[in-house]
MIDOSE-1310 file (N, C-alpha, C; in nm, 2 decimals, decimal comma, always signed):
residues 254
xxxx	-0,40/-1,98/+1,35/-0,32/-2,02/+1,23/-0,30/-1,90/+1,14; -0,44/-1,84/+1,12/-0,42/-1,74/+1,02/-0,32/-1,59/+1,05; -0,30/-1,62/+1,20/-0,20/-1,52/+1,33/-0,07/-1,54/+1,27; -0,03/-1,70/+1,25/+0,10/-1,73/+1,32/+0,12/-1,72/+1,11
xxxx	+0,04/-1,75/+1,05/+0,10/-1,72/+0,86/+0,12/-1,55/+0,87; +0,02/-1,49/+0,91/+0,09/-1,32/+0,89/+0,22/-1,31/+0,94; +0,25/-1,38/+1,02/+0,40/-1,34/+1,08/+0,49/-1,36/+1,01; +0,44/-1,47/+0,95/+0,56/-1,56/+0,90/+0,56/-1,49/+0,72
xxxx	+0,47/-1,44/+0,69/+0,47/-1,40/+0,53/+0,50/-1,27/+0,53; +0,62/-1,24/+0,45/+0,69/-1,08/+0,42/+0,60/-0,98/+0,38; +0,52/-1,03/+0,23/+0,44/-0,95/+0,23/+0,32/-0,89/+0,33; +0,28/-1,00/+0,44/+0,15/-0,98/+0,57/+0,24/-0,89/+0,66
xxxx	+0,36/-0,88/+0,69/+0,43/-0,82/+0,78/+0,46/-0,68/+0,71; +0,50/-0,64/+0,58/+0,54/-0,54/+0,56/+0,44/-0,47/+0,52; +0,32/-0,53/+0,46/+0,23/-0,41/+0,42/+0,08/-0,44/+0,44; +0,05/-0,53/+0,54/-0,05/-0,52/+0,65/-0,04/-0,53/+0,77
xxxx	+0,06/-0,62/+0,88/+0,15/-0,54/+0,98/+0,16/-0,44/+1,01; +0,24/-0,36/+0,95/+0,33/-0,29/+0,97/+0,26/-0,16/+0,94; +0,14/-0,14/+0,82/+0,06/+0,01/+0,86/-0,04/-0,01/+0,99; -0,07/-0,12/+1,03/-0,13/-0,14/+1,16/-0,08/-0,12/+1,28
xxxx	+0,01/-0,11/+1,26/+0,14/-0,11/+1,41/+0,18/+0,04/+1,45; +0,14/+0,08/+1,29/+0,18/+0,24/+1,32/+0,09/+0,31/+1,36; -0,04/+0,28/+1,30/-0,16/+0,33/+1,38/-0,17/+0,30/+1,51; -0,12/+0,22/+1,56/-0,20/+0,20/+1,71/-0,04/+0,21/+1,80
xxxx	+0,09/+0,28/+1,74/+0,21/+0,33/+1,77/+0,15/+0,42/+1,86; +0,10/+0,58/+1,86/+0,11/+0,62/+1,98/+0,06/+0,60/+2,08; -0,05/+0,50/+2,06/-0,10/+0,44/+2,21/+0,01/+0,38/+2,27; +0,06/+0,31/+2,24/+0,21/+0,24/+2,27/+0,26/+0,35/+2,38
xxxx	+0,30/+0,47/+2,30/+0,36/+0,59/+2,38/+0,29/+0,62/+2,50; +0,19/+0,65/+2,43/+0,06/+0,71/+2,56/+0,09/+0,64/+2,72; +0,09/+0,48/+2,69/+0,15/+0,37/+2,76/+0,27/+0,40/+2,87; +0,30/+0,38/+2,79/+0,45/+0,50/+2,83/+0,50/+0,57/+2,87
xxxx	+0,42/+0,65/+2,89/+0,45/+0,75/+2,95/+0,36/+0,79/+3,09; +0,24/+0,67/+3,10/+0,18/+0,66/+3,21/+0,28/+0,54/+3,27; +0,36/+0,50/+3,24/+0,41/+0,39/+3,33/+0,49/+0,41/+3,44; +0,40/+0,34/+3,59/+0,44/+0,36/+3,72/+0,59/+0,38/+3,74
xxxx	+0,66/+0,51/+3,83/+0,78/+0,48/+3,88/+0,91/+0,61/+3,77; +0,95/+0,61/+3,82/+1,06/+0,69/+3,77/+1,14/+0,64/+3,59; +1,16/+0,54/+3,60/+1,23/+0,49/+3,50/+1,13/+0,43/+3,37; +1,11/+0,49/+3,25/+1,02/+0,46/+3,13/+1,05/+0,40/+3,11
xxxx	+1,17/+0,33/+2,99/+1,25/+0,16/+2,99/+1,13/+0,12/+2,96; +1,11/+0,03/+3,07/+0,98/-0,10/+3,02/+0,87/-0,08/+3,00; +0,85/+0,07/+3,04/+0,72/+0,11/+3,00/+0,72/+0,14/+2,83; +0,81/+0,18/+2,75/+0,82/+0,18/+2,65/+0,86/+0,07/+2,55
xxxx	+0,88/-0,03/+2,64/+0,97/-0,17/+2,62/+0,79/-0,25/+2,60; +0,72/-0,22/+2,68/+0,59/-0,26/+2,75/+0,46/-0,20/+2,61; +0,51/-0,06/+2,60/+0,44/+0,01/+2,51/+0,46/-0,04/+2,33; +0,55/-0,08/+2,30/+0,58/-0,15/+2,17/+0,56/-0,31/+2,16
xxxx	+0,56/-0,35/+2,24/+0,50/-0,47/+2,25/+0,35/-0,50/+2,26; +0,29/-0,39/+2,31/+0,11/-0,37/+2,30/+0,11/-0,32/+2,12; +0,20/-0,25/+2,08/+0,19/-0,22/+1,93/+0,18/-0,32/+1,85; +0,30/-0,37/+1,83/+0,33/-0,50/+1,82/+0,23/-0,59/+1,79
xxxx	+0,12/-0,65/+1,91/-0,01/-0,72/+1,88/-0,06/-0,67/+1,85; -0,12/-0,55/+1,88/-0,28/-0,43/+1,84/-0,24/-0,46/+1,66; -0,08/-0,42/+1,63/-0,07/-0,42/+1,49/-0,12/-0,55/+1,41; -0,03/-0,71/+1,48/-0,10/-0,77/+1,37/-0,23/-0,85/+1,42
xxxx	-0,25/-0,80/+1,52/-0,43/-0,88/+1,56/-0,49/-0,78/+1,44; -0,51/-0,63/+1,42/-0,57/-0,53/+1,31/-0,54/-0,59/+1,18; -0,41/-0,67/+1,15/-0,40/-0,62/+1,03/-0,47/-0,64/+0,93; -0,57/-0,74/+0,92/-0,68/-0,85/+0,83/-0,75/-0,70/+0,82
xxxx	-0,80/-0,61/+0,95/-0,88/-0,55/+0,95/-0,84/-0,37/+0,79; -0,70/-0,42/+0,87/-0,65/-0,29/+0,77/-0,63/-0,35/+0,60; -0,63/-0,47/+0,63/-0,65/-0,51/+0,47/-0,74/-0,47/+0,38; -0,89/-0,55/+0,50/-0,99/-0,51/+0,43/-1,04/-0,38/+0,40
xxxx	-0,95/-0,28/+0,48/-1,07/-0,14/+0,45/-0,94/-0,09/+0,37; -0,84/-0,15/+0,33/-0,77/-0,07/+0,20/-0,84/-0,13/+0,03; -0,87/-0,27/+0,06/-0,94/-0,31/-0,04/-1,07/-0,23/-0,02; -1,15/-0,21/+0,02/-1,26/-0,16/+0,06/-1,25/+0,03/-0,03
xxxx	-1,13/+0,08/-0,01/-1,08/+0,22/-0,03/-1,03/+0,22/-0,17; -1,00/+0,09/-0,20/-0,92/+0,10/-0,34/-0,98/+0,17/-0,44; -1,10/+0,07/-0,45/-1,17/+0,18/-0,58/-1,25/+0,30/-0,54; -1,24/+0,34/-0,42/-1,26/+0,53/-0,41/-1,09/+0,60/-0,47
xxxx	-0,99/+0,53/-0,46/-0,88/+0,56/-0,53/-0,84/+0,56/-0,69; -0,88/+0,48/-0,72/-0,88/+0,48/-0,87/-1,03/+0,55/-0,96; -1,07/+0,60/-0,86/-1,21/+0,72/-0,93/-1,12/+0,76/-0,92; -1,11/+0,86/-0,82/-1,01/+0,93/-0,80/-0,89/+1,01/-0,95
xxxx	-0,88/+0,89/-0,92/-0,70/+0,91/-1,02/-0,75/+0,90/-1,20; -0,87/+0,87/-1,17/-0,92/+0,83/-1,35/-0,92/+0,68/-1,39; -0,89/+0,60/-1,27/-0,91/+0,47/-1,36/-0,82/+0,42/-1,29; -0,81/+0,26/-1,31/-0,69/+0,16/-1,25/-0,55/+0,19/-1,32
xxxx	-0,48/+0,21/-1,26/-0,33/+0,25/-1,30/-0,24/+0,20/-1,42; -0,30/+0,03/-1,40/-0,23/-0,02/-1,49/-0,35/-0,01/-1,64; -0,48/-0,04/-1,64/-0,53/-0,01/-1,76/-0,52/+0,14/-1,79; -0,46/+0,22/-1,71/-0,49/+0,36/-1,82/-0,25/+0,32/-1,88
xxxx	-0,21/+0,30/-1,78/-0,08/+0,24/-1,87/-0,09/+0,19/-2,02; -0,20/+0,07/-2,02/-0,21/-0,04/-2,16/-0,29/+0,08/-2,26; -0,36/+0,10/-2,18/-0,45/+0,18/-2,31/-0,40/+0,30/-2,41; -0,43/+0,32/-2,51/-0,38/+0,40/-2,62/-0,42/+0,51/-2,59
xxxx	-0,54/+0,53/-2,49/-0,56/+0,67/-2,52/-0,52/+0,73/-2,36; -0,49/+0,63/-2,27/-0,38/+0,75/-2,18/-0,29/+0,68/-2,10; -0,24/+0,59/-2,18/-0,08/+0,55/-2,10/+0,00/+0,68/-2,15; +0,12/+0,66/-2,02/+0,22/+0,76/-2,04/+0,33/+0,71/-2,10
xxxx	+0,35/+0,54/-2,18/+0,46/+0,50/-2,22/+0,53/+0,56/-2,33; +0,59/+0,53/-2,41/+0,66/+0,53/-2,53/+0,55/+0,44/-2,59; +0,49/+0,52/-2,72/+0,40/+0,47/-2,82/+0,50/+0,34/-2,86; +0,60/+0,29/-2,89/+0,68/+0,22/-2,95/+0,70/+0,09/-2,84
xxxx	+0,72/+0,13/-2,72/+0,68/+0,05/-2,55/+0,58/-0,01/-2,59; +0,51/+0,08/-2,59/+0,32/+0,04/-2,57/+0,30/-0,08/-2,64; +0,32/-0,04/-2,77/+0,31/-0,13/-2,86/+0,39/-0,30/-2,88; +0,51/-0,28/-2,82/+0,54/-0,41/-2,78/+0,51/-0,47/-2,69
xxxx	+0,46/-0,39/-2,58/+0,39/-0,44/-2,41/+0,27/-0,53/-2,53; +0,16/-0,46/-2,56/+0,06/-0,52/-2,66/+0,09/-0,63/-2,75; +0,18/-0,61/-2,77/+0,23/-0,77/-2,91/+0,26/-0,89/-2,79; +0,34/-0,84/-2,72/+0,36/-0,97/-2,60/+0,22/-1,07/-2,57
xxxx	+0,17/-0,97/-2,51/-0,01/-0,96/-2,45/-0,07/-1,04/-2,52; -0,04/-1,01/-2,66/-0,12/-1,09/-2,74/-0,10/-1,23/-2,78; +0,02/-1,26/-2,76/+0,09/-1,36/-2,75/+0,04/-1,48/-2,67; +0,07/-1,39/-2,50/+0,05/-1,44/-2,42/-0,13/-1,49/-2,36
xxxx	-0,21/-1,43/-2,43/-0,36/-1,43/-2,45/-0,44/-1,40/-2,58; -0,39/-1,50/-2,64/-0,45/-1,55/-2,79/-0,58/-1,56/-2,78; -0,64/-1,55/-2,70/-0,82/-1,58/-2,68/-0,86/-1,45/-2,66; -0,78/-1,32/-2,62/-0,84/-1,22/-2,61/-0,77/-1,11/-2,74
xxxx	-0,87/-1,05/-2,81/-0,83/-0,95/-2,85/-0,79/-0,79/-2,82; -0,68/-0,71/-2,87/-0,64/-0,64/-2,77/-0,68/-0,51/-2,89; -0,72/-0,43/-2,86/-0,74/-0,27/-2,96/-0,59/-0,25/-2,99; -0,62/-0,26/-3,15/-0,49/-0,20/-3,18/-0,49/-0,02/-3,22
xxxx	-0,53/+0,03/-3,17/-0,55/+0,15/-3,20/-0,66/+0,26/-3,02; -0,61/+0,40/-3,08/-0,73/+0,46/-2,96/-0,87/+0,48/-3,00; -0,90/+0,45/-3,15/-1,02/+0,49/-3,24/-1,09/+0,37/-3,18; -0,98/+0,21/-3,17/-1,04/+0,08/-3,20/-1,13/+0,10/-3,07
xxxx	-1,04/+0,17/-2,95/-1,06/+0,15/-2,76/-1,19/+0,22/-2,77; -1,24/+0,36/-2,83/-1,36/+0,44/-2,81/-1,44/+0,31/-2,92; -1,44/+0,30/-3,01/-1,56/+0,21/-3,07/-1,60/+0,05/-3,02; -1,53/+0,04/-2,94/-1,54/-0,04/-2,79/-1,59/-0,02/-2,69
xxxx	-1,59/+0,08/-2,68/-1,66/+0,16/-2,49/-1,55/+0,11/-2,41; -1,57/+0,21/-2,29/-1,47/+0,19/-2,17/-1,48/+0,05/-2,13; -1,61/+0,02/-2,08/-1,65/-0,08/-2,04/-1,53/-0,24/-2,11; -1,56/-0,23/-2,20/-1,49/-0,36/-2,27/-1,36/-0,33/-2,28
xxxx	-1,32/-0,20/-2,32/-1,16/-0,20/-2,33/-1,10/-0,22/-2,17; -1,16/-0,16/-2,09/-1,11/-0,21/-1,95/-1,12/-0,34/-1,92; -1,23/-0,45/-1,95/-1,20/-0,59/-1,91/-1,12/-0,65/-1,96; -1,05/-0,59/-2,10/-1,00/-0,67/-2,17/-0,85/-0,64/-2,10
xxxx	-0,79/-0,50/-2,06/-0,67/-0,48/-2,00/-0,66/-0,52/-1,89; -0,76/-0,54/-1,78/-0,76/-0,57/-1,67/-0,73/-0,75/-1,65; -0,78/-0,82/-1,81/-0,75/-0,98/-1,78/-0,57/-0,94/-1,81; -0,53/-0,91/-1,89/-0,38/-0,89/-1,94/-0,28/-0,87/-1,81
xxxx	-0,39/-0,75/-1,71/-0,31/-0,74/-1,57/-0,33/-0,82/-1,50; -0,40/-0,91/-1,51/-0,45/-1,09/-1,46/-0,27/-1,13/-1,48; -0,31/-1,16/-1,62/-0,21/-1,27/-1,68/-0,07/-1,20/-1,63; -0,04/-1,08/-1,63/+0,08/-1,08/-1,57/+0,10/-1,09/-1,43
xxxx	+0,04/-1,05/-1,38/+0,06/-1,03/-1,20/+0,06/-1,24/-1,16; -0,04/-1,30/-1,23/+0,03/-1,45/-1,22/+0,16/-1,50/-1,30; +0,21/-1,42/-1,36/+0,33/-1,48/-1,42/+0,42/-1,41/-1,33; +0,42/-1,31/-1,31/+0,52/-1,25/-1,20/+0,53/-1,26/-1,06
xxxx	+0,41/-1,37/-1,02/+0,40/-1,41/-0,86/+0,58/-1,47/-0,82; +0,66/-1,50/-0,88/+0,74/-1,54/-0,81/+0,87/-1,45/-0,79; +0,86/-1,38/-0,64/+0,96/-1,28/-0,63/+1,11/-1,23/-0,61; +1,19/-1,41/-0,65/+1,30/-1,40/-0,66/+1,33/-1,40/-0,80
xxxx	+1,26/-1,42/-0,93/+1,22/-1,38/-1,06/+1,20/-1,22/-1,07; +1,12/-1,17/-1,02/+1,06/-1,01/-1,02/+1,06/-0,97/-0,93; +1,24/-0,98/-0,86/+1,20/-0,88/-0,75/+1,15/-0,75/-0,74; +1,15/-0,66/-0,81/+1,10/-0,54/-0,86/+0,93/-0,53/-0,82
xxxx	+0,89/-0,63/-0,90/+0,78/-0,60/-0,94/+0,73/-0,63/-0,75; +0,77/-0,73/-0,68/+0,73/-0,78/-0,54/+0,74/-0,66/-0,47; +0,87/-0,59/-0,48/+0,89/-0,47/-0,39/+0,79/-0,35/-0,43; +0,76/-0,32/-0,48/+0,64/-0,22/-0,57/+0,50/-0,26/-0,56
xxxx	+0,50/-0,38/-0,51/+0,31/-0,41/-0,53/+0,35/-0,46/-0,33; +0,47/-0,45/-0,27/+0,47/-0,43/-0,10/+0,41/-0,25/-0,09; +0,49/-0,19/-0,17/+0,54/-0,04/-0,13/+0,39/+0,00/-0,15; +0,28/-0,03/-0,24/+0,14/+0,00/-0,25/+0,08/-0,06/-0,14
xxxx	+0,09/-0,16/-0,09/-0,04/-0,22/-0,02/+0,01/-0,16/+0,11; +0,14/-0,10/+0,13/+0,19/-0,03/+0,26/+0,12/+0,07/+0,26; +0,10/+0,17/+0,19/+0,08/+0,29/+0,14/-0,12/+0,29/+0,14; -0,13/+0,24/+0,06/-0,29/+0,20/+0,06/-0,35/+0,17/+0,19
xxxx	-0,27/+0,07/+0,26/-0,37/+0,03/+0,38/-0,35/+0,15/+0,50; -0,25/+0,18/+0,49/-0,22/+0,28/+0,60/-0,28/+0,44/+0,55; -0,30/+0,50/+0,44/-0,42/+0,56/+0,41/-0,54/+0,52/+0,45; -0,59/+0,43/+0,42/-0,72/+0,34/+0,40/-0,75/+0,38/+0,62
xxxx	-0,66/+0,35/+0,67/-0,66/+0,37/+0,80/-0,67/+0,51/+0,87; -0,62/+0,63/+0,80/-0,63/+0,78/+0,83/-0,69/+0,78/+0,96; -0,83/+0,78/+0,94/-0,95/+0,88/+1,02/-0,90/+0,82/+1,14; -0,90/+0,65/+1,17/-0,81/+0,59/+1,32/-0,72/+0,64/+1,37
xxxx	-0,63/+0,65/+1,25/-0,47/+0,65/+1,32/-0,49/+0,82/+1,34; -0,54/+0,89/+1,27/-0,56/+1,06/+1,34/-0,62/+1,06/+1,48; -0,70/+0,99/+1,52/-0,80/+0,99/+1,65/-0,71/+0,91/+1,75; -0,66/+0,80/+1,71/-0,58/+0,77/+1,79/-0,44/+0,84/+1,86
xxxx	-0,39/+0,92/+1,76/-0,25/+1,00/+1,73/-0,27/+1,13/+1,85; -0,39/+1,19/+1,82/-0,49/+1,32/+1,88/-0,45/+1,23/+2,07; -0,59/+1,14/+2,03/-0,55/+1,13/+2,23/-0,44/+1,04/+2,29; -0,32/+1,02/+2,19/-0,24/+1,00/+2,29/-0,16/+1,13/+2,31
xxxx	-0,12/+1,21/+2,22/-0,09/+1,31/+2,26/-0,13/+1,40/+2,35; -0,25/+1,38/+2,40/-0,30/+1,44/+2,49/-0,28/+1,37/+2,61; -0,30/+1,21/+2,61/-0,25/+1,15/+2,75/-0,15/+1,16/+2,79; +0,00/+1,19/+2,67/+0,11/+1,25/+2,72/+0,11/+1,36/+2,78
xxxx	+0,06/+1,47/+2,72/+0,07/+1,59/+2,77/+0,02/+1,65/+2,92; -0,15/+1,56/+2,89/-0,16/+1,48/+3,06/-0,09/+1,51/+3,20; +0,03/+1,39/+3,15/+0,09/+1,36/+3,25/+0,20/+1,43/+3,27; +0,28/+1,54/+3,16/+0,33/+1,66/+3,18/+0,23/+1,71/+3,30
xxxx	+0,12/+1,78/+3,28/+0,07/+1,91/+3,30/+0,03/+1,80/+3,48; -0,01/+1,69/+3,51/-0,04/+1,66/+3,64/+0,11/+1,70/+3,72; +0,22/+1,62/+3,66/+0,31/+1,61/+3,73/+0,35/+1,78/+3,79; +0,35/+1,86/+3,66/+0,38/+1,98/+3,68/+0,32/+2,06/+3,77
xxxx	+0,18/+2,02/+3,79/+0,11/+2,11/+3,92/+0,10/+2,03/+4,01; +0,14/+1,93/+4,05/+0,21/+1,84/+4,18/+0,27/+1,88/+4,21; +0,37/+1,96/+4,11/+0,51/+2,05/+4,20/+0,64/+1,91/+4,16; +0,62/+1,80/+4,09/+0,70/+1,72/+4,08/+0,76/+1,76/+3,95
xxxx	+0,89/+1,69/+3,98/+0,97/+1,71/+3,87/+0,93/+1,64/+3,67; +0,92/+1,73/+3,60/+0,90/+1,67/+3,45/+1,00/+1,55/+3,42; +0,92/+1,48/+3,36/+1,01/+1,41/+3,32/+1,07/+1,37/+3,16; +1,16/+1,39/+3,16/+1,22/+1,45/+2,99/+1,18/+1,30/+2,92
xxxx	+1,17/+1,20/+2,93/+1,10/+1,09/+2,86/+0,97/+1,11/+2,79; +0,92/+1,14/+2,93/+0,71/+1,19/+2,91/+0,69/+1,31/+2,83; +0,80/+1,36/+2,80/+0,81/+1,56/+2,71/+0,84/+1,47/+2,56; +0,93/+1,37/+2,55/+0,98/+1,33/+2,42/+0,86/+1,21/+2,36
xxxx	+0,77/+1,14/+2,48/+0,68/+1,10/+2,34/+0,64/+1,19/+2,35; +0,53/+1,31/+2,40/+0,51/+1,39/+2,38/+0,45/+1,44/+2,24; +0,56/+1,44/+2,21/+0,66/+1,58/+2,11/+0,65/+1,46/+1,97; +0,65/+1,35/+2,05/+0,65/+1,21/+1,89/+0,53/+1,19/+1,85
xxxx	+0,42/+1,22/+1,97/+0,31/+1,19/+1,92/+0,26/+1,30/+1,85; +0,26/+1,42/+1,90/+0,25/+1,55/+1,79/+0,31/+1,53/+1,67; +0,43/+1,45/+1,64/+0,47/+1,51/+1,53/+0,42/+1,38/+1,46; +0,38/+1,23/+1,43/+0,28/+1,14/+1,43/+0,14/+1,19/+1,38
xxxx	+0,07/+1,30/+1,46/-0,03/+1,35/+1,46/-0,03/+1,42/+1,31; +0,08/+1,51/+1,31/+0,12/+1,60/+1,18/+0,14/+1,55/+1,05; +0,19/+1,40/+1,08/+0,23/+1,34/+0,96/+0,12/+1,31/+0,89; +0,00/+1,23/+0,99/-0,09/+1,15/+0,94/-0,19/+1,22/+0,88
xxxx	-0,22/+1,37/+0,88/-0,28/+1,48/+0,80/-0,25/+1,54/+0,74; -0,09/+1,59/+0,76/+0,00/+1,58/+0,61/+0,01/+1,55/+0,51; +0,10/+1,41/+0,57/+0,17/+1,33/+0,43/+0,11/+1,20/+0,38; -0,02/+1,17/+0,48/-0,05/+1,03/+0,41/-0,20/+1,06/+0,34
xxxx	-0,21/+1,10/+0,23/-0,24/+1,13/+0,12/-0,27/+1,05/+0,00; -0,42/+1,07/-0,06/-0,41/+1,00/-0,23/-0,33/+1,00/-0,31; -0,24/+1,12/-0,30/-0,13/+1,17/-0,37/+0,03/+1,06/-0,34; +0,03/+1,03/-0,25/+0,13/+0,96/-0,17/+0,09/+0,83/-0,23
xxxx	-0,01/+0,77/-0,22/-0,05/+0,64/-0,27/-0,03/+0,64/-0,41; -0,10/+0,77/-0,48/-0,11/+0,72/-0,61/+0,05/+0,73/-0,68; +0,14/+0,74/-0,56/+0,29/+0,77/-0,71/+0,35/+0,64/-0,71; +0,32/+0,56/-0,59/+0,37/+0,40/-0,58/+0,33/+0,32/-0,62
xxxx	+0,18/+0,39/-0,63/+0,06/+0,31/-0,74/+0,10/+0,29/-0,89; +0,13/+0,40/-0,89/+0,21/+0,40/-1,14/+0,33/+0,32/-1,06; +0,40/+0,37/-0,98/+0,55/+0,25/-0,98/+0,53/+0,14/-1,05; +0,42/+0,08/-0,93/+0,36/-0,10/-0,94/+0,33/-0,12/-1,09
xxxx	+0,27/-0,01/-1,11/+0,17/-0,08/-1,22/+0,31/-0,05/-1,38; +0,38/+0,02/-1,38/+0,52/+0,03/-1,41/+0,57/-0,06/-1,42; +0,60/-0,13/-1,34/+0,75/-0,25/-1,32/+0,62/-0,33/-1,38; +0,49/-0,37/-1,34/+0,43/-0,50/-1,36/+0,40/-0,51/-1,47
xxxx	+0,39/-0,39/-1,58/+0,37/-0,42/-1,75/+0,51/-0,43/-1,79; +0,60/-0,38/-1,73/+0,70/-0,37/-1,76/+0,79/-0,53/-1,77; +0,69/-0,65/-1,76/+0,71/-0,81/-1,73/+0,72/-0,83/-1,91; +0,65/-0,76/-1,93/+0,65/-0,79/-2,08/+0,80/-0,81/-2,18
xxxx	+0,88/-0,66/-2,14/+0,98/-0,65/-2,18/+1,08/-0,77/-2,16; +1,03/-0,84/-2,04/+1,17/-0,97/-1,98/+1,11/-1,11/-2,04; +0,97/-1,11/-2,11/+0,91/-1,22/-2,19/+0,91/-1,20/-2,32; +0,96/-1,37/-2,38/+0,95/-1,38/-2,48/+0,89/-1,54/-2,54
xxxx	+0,73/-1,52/-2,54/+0,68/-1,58/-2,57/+0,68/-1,61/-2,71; +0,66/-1,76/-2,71/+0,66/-1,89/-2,90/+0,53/-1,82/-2,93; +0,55/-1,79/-3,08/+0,49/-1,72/-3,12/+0,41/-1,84/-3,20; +0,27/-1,84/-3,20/+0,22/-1,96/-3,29/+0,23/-2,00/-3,40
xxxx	+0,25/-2,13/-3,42/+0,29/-2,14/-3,53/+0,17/-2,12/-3,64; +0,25/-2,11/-3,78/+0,16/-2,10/-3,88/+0,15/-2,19/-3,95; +0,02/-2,21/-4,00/-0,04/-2,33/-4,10/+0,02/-2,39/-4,22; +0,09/-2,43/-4,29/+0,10/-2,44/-4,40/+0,00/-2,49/-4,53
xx	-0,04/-2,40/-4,57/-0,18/-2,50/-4,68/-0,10/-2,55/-4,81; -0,14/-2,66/-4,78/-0,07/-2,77/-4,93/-0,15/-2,73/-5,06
């Protein structure tokens, strides 16, 4: 059941799916390019369809080790993305922004009080000024669950957990990337000292799994995560601006 809901849920398909499918992509090739007989077709036909499953039978797995990774990423970066946004002493908004994202907030969570100041956030300690921003990123990420409302915000908190789990995955998807490119090459170098003809298929994954190999030591980076990371956390305070919460009323004393 929990197989046939990932399939069926956009967000389980695009951004735990689909970094799992990529990892275990050049085996697919590797496949491929061992496949009996002259014509690759189904062996590649054959080879993305083993991706295909390996992707979402993993993907639970790649969930958890991006949650698992997250907060080695936010050491990293200095903090959760969206509390250093709220905070006075290192959001990158418009002080004038800031300050209405915070009036909303307050509005919207009358039980909590919010530092009106960066003097107020230090004579508070980290400690407490983060619980207090981190409920605020509570209260918004449930008001914005619904993604025909915030499309924005849905497409931005996909583009991170894409990005996250498929980092979170690296050290696999490199080891995996490494020996298929080598079982391609493989079967270059047998055929070639058989005296049999190459086959331009078996040279082209090849050449895909090399450049696969290249990417995933490259480009998939903390750096990569973290700029999709401010997006999210961007559009998701950014809920504020589209709410306009009743402001309580006041008492009248007779």
């Amino acid at each position: 059941m929990a197989l046939l809901d990932s399939i069926g849920d956009s967000y389980s398909i695009r951004a735990r799916v689909a970094p799992s499918a990529l990892v275990f992509l050049p085996l697919g090739f590797a496949l491929a390019s061992w496949w009996p007989g002259e014509a690759k077709l189904p062996g590649v036909l054959a080879g993305m369809g083993a991706t295909l499953a390996l992707g979402t039978l993993f993907s639970q797995i790649g969930r958890d080790l991006g949650k698992a990774k997250q907060r080695q990423l936010f050491e990293k970066w200095g903090g959760v993305p969206t509390t250093m946004l709220l905070s006075h002493g290192t959001s990158t908004l418009n002080p004038h922004t800031l300050a209405r994202c915070h009036e909303v907030l307050r509005l919207i969570r009358p039980d909590i009080r919010i530092p009106a100041s960066r003097k107020e956030e230090e004579g508070w300690g980290a400690v407490v000024t983060e619980r207090v921003y981190e409920t605020c990123t509570d209260s918004l990420r449930e008001i914005s669950r619904d993604k025909v409302k915030y499309p924005l915000v849905f497409e931005e908190n996909v583009n991170f957990g894409f990005r996250r789990n498929l980092w979170a995955m690296k050290p696999a998807a490199i080891i995996i990337a490494a020996v298929s490119m080598t079982a391609c090459l493989a079967r270059v170098w047998l055929r070639a000292s058989d005296g049999l003809p190459i086959e331009p298929m078996t040279v082209a994954l090849a050449v895909v799994c090399t450049m696969l190999l290249v990417i995933w030591c490259v480009r998939i980076t903390r750096q990569w995560v973290r700029t999709v990371a401010l997006s999210y956390a961007e559009r998701l305070i950014g809920v504020c601006e589209t709410l306009n919460p009743p402001k309580p009323e006041s008492k009248l004393i007779a």
